[in-house]
C-alpha angles and dihedrals in degrees: 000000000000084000105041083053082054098058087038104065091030082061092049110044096026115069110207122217119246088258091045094053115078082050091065089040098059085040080060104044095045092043095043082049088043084052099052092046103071092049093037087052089051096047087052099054085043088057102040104022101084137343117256085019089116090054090053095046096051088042089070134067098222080045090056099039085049084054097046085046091053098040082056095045082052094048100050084045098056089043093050083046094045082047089050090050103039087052091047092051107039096044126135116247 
């Protein structure tokens, strides 16, 4: 999350010239992908790992508090990709 703040406020304070653009885009675009893929791989385990495993996880405090930290990894992830996008598409030629 250190490093999506990062970009973030690197997007923000620092203007980037028209030929520098579409490398921040595609920074963006990779990190805000690179983000998502550590809580979508959990979610997935979790899914598919065992049956019933969902219902312990949510039964516990630290299970609950594991599910809240990757739903704001996942969250982070998908704003530093919109921002990448975003950047990429609306960009002036």
């Amino acid at each position: 999350m250190v490093v999506a703040g990062t970009y973030g406020g690197w997007q923000y304070f620092v203007p980037a010239p028209a030929e520098r653009s579409t490398v921040d885009a595609i920074v963006g675009v990779l990190l805000g992908l690179y983000i998502c893929s550590h809580p979508a791989a959990n979610g997935i385990d979790l899914i598919f790992a065992q049956r019933g495993a969902v219902q312990r996880m949510t039964s516990q405090w630290s299970g609950v508090r594991w599910l809240a930290l990757n739903f704001l990894v996942m969250l982070v992830g998908w704003m530093v990709l919109v921002a990448g996008v975003t950047r990429l598409i609306g960009r002036v030629e």
